[in-house]
N, C-alpha and C positions, 0 to 999 in steps of 0.2 A: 694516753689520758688527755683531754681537752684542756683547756689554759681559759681560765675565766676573768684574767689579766693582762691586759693591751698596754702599749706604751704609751702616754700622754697623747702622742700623736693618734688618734683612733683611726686612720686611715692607712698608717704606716705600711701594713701587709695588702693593699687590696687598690683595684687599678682604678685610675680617674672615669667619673661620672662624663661620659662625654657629654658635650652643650646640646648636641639635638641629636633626635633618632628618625627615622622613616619606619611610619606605621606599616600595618600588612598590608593595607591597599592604598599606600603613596601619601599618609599626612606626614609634616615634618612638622615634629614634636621638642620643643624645645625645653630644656631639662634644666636648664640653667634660674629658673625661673621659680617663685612662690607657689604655683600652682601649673602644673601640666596641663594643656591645653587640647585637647583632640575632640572630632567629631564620630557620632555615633557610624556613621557609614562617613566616606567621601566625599559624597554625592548631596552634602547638606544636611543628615541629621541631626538629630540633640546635640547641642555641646558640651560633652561632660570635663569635669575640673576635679583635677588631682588636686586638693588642698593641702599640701605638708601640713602648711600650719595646723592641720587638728590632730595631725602627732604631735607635735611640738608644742602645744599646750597642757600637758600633762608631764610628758618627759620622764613615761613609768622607762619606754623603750628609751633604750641608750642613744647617745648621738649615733655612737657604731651601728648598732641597729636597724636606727633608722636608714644609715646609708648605705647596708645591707638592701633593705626594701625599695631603694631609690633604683641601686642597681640590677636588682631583679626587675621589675616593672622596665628598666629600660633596656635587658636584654629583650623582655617578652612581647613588649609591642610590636616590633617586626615580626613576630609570629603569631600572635594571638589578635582576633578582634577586639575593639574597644571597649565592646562591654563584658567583654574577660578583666580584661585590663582593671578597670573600673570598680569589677566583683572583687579580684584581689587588693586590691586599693582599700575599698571599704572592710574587707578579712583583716587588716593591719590596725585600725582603727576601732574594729568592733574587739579583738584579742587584746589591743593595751586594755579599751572599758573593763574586759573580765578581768586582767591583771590588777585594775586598781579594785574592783569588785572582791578579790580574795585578798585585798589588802598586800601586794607588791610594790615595791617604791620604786625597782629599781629594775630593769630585765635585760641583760643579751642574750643572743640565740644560744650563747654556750649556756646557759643555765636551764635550755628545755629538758625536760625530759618524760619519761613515759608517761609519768603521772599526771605533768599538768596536762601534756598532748590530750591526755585520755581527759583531763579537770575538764577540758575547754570542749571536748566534744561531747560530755555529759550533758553540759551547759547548752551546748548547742540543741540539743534532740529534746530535754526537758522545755526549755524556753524559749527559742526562736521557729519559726515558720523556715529557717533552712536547713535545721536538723542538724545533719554531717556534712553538709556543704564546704563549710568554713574549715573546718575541720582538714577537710580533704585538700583547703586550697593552701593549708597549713604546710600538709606534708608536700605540696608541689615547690613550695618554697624551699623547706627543706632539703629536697631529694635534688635542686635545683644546685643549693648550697655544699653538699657533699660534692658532684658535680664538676664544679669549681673550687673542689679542693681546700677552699674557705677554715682556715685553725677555728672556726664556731659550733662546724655542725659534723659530727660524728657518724660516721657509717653503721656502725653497729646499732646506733640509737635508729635509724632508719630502716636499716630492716625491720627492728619491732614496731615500727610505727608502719611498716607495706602490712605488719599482716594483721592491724584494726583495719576490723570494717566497721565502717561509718556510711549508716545510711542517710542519703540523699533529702530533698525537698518533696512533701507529699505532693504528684499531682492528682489532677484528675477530682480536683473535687468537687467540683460543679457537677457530676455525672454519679460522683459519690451519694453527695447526698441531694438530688434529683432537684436541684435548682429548677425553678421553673422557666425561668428566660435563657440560664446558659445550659440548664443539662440536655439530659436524652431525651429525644424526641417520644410522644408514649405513644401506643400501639395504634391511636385511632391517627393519631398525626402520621404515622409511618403508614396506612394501609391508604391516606391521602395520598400520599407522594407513591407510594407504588401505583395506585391506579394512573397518576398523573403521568407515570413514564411509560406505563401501559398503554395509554391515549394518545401518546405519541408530542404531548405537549412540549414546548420549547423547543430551543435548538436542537440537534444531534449533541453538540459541543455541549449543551446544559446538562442534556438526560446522562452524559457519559461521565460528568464530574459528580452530579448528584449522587449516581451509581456507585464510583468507588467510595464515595464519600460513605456512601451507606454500608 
C-alpha cells in the first residue's frame, strides 16, 4: 500500500536535483535557477522558459511534487528534444489548473488514481485541442516514477493506466474540412500540376519532390 505521508523533510527519500543537465544536442541547462533555460534547437532557436513559478503560485501540487517534476524534466532533457520538454512542462501546469478546477487544494502523486487519471483525460478530449495528449504525457511521468522506484507512484495503478487509451490531437485539419489556402489542392489545380510535370517544367529536382509530394 502507498504512504500518502512524508516526513517534514519532503526530500528525505529522493536524490538531489543536480545544478545543470546537458540537453540532447549539447545545451547545458541549469536547474538551480527560477526558471530553466533552453533553446528550441542548438543552433539558435526559440528560447523556451521553464517557469516553476507558475507551479508555485497555486501550490494545489505539493512542494514533493513539484520536485518529483523537477526531477523528471531533468532526467528527460538528455533524452528528449526541447519541445518535448516544454510539452511536459506545460502537462504539469495545465493538470494542477484541472486540480483546482474540481476543487483540490492539496495533490501528491501518491493520491493519483484511476479515476482522476481518467477525470483529466475526460477533460482533455471534451475541452482542449490535445485531447489525450496530456494525458499520455501523464502516464510517461508516471511509468517514469514506478521506474525509479519512487514510494508515490504504484505499479499496479500503472498497469491500469498502460491499458486507457487515450486518443491523441486531431490532425489533419486543414484538409478535413477543405480550407481553402491550406487544404487539398482541388482537381482542376492538381490536373495543372500534372500537366506541368508532363511538360517537363522545372527542375528534375522540382518535378521529383512535387511527385512524391503528390
Amino acid at each position: 500500500m502507498r504512504s500518502a505521508t512524508f516526513k517534514k523533510d519532503h526530500r528525505f527519500d529522493l536524490p538531489a536535483l543536480p545544478a545543470s543537465v546537458v540537453s540532447l544536442d549539447g545545451q547545458v541547462v541549469g536547474t538551480n535557477q527560477p526558471s530553466w533555460l533552453l533553446r528550441s534547437s542548438a543552433d539558435g532557436g526559440k528560447l523556451l522558459s521553464l517557469k516553476w513559478s507558475r507551479l508555485d503560485d497555486s501550490l494545489i501540487l505539493t512542494q514533493r511534487a513539484r520536485y518529483l517534476a523537477k526531477l523528471f524534466l531533468a532526467d528527460k532533457i538528455s533524452r528528449k528534444k526541447a519541445r518535448t520538454i516544454e510539452n511536459d512542462f506545460r502537462m504539469f501546469f495545465r493538470f494542477q489548473g484541472w486540480l483546482r478546477s474540481i476543487h483540490r487544494s492539496s495533490f501528491e502523486w501518491s493520491d493519483l488514481t484511476e479515476g482522476i487519471a481518467r477525470g483529466y483525460l475526460t477533460h482533455g478530449l471534451r475541452r482542449t485541442a490535445d485531447k489525450g495528449n496530456d494525458f499520455s504525457r501523464l502516464r510517461t511521468f508516471y511509468r517514469w516514477g514506478v521506474a525509479r522506484q519512487h514510494m508515490d507512484f504504484d505499479p499496479e495503478l500503472l498497469r491500469v493506466l498502460r491499458a486507457v487509451t487515450a486518443a491523441g490531437n486531431a490532425k489533419g485539419h486543414h484538409v478535413r474540412f477543405r480550407d481553402t489556402v491550406k487544404g487539398p489542392f482541388s482537381p482542376d489545380e492538381l490536373l495543372l500540376i500534372s500537366n506541368a510535370i508532363n511538360e517537363g517544367r522545372g527542375t528534375d529536382e522540382d518535378r521529383a519532390i512535387v511527385m512524391l509530394h503528390l
